[in-house]
KEKOLGU-583861 format. One record per atom (N, C-alpha, C): atom name; chain; residue in one letter; residue number from 0; x, y, z. Coordinates in steps of 0.1 Angstrom, whole numbers, plus 5000, padded with zeros to 4 digits. Each point is the difference from the previous one (the first is absolute). Layout:
N
+------+-------+------+------+------+------+------+
! name ! chain ! resn ! resi !   xx !   yy !   zz !
+------+-------+------+------+------+------+------+
!   CA !     A !    A !  NUM !    X !    Y !    Z !
...
+------+-------+------+------+------+------+------+
This chain:
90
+------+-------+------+------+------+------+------+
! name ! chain ! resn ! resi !   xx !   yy !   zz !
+------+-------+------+------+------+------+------+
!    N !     A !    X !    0 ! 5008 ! 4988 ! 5000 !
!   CA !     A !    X !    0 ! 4992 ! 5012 ! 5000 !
!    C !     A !    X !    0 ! 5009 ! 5012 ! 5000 !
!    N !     A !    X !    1 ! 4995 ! 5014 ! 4994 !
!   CA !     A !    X !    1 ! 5007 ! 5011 ! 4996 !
!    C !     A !    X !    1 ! 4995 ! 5008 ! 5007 !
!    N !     A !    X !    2 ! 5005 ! 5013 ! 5005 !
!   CA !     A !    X !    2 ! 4993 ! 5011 ! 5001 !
!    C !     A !    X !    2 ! 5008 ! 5018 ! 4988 !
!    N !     A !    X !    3 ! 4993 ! 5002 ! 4999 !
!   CA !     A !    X !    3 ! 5001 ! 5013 ! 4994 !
!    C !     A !    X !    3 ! 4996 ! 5011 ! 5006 !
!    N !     A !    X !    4 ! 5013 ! 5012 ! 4999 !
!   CA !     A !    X !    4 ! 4993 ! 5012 ! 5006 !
!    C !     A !    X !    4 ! 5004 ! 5008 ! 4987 !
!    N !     A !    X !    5 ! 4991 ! 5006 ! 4996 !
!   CA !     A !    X !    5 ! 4994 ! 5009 ! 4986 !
!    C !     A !    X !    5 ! 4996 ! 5013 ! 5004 !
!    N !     A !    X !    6 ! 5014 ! 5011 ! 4993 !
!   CA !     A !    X !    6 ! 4992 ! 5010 ! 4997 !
!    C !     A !    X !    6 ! 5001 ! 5005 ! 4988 !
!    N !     A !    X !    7 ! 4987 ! 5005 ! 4996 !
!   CA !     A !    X !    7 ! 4994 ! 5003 ! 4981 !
!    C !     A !    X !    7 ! 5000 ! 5018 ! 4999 !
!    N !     A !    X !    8 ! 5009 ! 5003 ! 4990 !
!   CA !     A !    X !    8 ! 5000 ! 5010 ! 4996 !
!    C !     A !    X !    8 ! 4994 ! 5003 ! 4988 !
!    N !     A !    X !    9 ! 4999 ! 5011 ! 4996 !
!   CA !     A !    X !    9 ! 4990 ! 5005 ! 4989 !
!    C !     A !    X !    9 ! 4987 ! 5002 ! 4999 !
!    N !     A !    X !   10 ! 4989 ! 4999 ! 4991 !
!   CA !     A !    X !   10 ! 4989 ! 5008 ! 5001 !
!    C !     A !    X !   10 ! 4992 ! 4986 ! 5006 !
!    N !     A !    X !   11 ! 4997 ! 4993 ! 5013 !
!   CA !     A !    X !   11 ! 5003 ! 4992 ! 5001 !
!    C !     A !    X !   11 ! 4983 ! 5005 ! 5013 !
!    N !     A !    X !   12 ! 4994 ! 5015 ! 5002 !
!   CA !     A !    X !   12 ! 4989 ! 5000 ! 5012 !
!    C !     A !    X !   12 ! 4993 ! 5005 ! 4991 !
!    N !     A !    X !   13 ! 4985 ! 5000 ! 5001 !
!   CA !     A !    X !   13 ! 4986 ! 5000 ! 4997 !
!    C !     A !    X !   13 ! 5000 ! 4995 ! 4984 !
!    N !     A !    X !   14 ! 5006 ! 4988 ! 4998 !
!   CA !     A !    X !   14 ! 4998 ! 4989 ! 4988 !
!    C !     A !    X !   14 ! 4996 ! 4993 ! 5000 !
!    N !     A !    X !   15 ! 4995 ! 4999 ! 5016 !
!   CA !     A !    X !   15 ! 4995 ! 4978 ! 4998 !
!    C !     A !    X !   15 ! 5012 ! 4996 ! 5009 !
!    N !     A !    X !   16 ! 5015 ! 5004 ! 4999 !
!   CA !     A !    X !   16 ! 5008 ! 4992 ! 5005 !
!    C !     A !    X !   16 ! 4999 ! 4992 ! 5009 !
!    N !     A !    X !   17 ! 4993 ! 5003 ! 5010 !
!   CA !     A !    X !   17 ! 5000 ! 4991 ! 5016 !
!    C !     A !    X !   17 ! 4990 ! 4990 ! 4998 !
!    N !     A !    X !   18 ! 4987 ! 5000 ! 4989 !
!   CA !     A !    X !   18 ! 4992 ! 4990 ! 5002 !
!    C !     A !    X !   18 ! 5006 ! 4993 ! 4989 !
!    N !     A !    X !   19 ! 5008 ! 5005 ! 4988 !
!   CA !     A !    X !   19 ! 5003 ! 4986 ! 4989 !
!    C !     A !    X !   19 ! 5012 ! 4990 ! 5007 !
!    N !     A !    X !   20 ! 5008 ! 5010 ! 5010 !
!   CA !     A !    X !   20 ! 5009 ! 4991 ! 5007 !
!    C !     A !    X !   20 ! 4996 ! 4993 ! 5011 !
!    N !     A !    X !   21 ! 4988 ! 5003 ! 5004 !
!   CA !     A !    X !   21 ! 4992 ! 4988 ! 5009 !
!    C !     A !    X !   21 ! 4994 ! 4987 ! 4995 !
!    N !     A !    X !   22 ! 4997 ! 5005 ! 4985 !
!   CA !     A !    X !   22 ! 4990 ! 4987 ! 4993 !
!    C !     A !    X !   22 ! 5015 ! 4997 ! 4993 !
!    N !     A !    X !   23 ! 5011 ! 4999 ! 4996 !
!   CA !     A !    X !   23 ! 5013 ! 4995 ! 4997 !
!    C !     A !    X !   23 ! 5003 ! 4987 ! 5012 !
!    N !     A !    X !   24 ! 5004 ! 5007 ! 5010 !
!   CA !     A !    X !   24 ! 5006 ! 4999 ! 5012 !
!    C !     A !    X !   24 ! 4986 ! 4981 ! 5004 !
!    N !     A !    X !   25 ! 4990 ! 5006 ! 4997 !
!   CA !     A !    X !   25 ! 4991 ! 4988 ! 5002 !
!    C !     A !    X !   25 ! 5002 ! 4988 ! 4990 !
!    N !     A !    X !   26 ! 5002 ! 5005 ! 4988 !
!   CA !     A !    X !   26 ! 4999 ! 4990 ! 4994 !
!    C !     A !    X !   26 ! 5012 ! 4992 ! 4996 !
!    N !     A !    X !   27 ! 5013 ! 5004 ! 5009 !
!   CA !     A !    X !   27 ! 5012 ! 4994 ! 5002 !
!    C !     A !    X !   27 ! 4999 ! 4997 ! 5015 !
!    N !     A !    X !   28 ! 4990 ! 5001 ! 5007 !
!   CA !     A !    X !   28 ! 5000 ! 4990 ! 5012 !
!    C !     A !    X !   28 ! 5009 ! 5011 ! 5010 !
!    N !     A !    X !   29 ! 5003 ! 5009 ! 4999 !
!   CA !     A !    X !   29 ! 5010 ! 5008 ! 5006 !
!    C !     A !    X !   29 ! 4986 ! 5006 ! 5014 !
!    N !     A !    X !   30 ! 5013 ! 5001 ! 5012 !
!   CA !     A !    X !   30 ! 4995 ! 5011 ! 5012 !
!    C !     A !    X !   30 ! 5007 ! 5011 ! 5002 !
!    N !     A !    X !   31 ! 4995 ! 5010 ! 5005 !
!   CA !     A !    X !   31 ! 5007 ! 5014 ! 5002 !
!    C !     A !    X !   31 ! 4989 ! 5012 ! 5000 !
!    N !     A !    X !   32 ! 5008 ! 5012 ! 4996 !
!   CA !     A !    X !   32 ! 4992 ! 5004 ! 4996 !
!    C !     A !    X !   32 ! 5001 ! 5015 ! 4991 !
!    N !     A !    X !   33 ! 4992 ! 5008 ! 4998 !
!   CA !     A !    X !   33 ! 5004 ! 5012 ! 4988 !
!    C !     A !    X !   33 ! 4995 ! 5016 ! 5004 !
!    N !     A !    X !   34 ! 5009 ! 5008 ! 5004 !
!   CA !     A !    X !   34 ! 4994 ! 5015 ! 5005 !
!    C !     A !    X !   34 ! 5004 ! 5011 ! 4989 !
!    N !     A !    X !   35 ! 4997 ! 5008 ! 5002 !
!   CA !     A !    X !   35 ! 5006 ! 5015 ! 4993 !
!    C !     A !    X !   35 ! 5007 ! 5005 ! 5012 !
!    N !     A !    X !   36 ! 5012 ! 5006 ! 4998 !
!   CA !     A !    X !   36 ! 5009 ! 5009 ! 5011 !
!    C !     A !    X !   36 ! 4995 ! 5014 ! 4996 !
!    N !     A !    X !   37 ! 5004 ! 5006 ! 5010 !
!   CA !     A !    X !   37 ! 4997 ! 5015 ! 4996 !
!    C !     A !    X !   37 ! 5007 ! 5009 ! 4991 !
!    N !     A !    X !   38 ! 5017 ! 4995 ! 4996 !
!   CA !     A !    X !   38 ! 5002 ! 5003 ! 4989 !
!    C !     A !    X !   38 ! 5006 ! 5002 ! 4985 !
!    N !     A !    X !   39 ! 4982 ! 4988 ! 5000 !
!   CA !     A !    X !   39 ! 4996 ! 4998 ! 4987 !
!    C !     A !    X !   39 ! 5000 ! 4986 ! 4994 !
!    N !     A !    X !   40 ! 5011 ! 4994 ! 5008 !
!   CA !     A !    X !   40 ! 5004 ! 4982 ! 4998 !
!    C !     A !    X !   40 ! 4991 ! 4991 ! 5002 !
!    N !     A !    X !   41 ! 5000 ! 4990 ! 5000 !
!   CA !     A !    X !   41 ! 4991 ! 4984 ! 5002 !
!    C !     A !    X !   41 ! 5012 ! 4995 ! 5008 !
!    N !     A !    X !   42 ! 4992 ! 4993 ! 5014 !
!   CA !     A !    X !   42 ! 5012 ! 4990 ! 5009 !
!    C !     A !    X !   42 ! 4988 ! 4991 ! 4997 !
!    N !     A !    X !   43 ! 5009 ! 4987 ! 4997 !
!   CA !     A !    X !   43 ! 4996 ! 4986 ! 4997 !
!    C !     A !    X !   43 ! 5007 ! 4987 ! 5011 !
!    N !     A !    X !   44 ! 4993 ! 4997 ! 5008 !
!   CA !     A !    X !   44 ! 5012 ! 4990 ! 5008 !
!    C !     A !    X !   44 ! 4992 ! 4984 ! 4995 !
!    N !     A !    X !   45 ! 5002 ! 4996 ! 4995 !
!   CA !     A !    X !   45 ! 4998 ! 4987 ! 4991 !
!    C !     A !    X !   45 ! 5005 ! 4984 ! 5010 !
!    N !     A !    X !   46 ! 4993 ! 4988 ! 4997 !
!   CA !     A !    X !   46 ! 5005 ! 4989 ! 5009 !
!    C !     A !    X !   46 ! 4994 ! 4987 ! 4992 !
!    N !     A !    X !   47 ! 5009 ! 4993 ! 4993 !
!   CA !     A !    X !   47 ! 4996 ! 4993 ! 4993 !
!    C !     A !    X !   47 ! 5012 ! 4984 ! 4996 !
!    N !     A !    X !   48 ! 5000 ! 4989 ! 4988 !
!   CA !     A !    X !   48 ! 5003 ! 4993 ! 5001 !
!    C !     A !    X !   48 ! 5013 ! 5009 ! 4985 !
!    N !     A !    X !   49 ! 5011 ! 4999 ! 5000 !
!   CA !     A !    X !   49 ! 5010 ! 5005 ! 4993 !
!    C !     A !    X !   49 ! 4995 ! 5003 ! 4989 !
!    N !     A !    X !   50 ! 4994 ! 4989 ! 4991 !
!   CA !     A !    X !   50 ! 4998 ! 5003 ! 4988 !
!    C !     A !    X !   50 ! 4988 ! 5008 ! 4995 !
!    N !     A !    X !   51 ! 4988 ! 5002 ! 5009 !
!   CA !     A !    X !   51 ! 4988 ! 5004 ! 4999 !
!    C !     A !    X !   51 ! 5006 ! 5016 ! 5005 !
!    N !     A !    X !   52 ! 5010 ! 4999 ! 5014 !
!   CA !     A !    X !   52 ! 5001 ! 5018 ! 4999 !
!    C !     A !    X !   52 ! 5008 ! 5003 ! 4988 !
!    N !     A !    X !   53 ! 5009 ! 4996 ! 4994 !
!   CA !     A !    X !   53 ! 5009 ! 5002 ! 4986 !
!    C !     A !    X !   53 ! 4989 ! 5005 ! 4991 !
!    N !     A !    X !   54 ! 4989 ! 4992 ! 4998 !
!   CA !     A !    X !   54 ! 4993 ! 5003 ! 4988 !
!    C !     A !    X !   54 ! 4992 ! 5013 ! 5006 !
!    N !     A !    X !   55 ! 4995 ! 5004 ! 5009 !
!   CA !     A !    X !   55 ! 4994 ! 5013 ! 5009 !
!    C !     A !    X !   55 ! 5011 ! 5011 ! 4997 !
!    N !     A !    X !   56 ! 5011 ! 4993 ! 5001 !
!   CA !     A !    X !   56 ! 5008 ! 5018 ! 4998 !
!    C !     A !    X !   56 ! 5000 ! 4999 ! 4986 !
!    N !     A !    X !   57 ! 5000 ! 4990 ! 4989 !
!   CA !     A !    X !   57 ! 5003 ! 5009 ! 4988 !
!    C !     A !    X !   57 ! 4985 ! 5006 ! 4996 !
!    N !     A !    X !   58 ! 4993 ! 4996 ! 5009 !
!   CA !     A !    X !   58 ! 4984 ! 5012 ! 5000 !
!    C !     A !    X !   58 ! 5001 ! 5011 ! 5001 !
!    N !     A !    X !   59 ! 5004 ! 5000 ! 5013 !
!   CA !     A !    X !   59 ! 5003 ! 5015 ! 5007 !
!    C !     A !    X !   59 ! 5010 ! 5002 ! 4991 !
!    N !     A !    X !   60 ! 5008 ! 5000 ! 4992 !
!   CA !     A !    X !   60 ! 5013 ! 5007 ! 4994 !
!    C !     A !    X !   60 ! 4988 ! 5007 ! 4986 !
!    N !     A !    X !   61 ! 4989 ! 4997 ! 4998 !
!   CA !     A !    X !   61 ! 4991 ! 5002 ! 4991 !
!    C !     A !    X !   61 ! 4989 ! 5009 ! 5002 !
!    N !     A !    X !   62 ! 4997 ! 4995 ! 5010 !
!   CA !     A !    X !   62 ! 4988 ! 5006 ! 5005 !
!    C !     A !    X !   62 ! 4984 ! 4999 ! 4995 !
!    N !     A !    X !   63 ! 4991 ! 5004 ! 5005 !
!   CA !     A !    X !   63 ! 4989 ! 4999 ! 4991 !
!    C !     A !    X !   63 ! 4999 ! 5012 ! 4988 !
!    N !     A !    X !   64 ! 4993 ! 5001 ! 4991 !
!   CA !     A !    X !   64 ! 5000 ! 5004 ! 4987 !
!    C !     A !    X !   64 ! 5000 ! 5016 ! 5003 !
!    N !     A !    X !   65 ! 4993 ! 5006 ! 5009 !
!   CA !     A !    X !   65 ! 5003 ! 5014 ! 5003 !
!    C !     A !    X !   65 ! 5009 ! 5006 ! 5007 !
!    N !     A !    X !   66 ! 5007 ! 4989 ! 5007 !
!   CA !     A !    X !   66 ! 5012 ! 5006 ! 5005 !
!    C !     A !    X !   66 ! 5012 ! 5004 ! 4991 !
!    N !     A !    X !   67 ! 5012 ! 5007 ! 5003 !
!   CA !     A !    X !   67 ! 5007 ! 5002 ! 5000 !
!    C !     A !    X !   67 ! 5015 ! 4994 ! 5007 !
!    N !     A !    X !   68 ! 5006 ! 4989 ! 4997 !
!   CA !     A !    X !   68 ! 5010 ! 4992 ! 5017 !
!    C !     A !    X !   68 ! 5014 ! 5008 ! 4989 !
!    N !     A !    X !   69 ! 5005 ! 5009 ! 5012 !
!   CA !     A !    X !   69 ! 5017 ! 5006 ! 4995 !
!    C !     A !    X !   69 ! 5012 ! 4987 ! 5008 !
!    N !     A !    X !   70 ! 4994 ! 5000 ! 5010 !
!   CA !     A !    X !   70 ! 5011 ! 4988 ! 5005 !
!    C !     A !    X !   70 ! 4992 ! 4994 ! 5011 !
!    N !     A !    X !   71 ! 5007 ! 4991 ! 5003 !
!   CA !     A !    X !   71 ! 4992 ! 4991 ! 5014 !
!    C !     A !    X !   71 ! 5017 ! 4994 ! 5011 !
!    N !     A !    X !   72 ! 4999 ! 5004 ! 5009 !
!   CA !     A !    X !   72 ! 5015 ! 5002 ! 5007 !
!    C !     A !    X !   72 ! 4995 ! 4986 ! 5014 !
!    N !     A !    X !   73 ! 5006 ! 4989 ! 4995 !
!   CA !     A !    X !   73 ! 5001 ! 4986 ! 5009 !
!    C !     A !    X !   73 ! 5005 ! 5000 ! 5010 !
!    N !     A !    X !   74 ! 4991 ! 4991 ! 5009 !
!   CA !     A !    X !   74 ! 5012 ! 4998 ! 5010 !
!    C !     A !    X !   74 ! 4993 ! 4984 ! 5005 !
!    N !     A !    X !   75 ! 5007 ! 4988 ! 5001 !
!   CA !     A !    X !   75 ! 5000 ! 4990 ! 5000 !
!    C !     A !    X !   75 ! 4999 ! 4993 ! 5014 !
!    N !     A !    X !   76 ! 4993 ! 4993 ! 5006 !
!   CA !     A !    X !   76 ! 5001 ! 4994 ! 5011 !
!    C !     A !    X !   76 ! 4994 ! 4986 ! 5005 !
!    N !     A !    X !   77 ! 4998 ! 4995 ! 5011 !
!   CA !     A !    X !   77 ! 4997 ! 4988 ! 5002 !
!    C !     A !    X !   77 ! 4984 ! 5000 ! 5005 !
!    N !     A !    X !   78 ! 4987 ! 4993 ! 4990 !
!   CA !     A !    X !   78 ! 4991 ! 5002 ! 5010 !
!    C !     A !    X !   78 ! 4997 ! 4993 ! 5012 !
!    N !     A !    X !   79 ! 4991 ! 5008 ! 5008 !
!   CA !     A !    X !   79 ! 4999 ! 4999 ! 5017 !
!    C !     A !    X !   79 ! 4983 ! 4995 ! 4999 !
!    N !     A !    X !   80 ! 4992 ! 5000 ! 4990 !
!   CA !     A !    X !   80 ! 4989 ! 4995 ! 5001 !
!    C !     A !    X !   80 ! 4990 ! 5006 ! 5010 !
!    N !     A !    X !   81 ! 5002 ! 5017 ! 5000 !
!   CA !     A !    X !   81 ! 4996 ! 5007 ! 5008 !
!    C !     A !    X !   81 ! 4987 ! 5011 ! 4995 !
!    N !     A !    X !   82 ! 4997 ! 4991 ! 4987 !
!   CA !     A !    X !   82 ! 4991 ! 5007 ! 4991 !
!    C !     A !    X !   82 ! 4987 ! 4985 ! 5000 !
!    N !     A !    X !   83 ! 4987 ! 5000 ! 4999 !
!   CA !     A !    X !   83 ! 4991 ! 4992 ! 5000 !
!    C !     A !    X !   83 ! 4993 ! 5002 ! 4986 !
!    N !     A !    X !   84 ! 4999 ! 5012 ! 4991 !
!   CA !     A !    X !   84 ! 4997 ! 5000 ! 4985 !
!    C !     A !    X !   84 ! 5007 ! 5017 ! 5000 !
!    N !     A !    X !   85 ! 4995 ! 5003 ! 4984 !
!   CA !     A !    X !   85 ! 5005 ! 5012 ! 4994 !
!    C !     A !    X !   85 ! 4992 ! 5010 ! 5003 !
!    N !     A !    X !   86 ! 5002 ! 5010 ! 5004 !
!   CA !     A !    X !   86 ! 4993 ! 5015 ! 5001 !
!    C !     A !    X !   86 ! 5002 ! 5009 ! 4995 !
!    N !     A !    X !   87 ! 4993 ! 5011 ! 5000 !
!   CA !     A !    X !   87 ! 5004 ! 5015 ! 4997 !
!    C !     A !    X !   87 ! 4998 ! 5009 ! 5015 !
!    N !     A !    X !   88 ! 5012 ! 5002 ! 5004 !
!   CA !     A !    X !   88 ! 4998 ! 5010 ! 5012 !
!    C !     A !    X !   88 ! 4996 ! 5011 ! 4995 !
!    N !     A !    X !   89 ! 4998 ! 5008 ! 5011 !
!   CA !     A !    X !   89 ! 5000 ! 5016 ! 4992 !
!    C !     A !    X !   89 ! 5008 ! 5010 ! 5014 !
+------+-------+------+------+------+------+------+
């Protein structure tokens, strides 16, 4: 199991971003979850089986069709199983 800590730059708030990375994040079996920061980014903390998060970030490196993704800046870790499904905080 993987964990990811994701943050999304570019035109990346009021596009959909946090709900298409929720219905993503579901349909790769992934836990965590997806906020807007205050300035302007997407934090994504992701928890999943190696290959299913692999295939989630080349999403997020995409994004959904109205976004805009300029970079997505990784940070890699061990999951702790401290997530029970995917959310959107706010």
């Amino acid at each position: 199991m993987d964990r990811v800590h994701l943050i999304v730059q570019g035109h990346v708030q009021g596009v959909g971003f946090r709900y298409h990375t929720q219905v993503q994040a579901n349909q790769f079996g992934l836990t965590g979850y997806v906020k807007n920061l205050p300035d302007g980014t997407v934090e994504i903390v992701a928890e999943g089986e190696t290959l299913n998060v692999n295939q989630f970030l080349d999403w997020v490196k995409q994004g959904p069709p109205a976004a805009q993704v300029k970079q997505v800046d990784i940070h890699y870790g061990e999951a702790n199983g401290s997530f029970s499904q995917f959310t959107i905080e706010r």
